[in-house]
C-alpha positions as CSV (number, residue, x, y, z in Angstrom):
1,X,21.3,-151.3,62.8
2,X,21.1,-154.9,62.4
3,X,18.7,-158.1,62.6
4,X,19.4,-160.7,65.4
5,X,16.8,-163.6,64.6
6,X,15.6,-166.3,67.4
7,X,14.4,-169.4,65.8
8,X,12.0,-171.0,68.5
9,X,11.6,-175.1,67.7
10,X,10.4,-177.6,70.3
11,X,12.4,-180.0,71.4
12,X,13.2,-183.1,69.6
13,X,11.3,-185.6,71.6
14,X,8.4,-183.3,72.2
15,X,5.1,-184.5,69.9
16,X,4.4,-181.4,67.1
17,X,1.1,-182.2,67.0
18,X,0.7,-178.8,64.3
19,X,3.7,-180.6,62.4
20,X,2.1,-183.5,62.0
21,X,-1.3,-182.5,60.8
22,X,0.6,-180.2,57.9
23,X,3.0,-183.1,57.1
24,X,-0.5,-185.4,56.8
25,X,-2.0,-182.8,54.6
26,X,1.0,-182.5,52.2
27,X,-0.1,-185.4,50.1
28,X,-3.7,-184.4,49.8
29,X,-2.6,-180.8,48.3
30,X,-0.2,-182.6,45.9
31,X,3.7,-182.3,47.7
32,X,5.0,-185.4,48.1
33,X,8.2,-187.1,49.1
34,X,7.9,-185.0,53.1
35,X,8.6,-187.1,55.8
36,X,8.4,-184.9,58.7
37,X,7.3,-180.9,59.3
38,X,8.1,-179.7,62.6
39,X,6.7,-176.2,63.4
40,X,8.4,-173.3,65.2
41,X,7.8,-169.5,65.7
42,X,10.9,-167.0,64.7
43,X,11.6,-163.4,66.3
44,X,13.4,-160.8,64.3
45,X,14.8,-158.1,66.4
46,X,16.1,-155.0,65.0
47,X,18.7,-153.9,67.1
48,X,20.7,-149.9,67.2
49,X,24.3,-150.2,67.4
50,X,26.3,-153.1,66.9
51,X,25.9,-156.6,68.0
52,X,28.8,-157.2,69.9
53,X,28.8,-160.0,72.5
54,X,27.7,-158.0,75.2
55,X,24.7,-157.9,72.9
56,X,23.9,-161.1,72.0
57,X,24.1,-162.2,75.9
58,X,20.9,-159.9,76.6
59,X,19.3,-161.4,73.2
60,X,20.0,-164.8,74.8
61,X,19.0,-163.8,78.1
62,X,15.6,-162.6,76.5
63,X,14.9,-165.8,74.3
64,X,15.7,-167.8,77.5
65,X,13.6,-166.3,79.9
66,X,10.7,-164.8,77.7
67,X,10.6,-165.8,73.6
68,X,11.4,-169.6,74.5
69,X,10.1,-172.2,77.3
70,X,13.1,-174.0,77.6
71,X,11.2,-176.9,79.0
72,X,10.1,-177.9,76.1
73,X,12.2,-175.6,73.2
74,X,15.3,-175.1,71.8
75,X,16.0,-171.8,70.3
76,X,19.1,-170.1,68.0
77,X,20.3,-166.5,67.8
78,X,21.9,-165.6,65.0
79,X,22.9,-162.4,63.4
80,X,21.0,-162.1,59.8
81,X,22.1,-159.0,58.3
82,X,23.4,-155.2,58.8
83,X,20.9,-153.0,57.8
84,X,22.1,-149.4,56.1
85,X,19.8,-146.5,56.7
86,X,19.1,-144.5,54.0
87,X,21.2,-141.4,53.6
88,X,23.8,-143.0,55.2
């Protein structure tokens, strides 16, 4: 098995509206020196067999059409880590 993440961020040029109230917070609770926070959501798919390429076309097929709206997001898929089951 192994973990293919999608990191899930709106665009550059879209207004984070969550961002911006944790980056105005910051101060207030003591964390200085942040000059930005963008917020984003992150899927981590467990996946049986291997992730060939064959493999990470459907996990980009899927973010495309149903983790991400491409609108107004960007998104990543990356490969995190092979998991081992136990015993074997």
């Amino acid at each position: 098995m192994a973990r293919v993440v999608v990191d899930v961020m709106l665009k550059p040029e879209i207004l984070d509206p969550q961002g911006q109230a944790v980056q105005r917070a910051l101060p207030r609770l003591g964390f200085e020196g942040v000059s930005d926070v963008r917020q984003g959501k992150r899927f981590e798919l467990e996946v049986d067999g291997p992730v060939d390429d064959a493999a990470l076309a459907r996990i980009h097929e899927l973010a495309e059409s149903f983790l991400a709206n491409t609108v107004i997001e960007d998104f990543t898929v990356k490969v995190e880590e092979e998991m081992v089951e136990a015993g074997k």
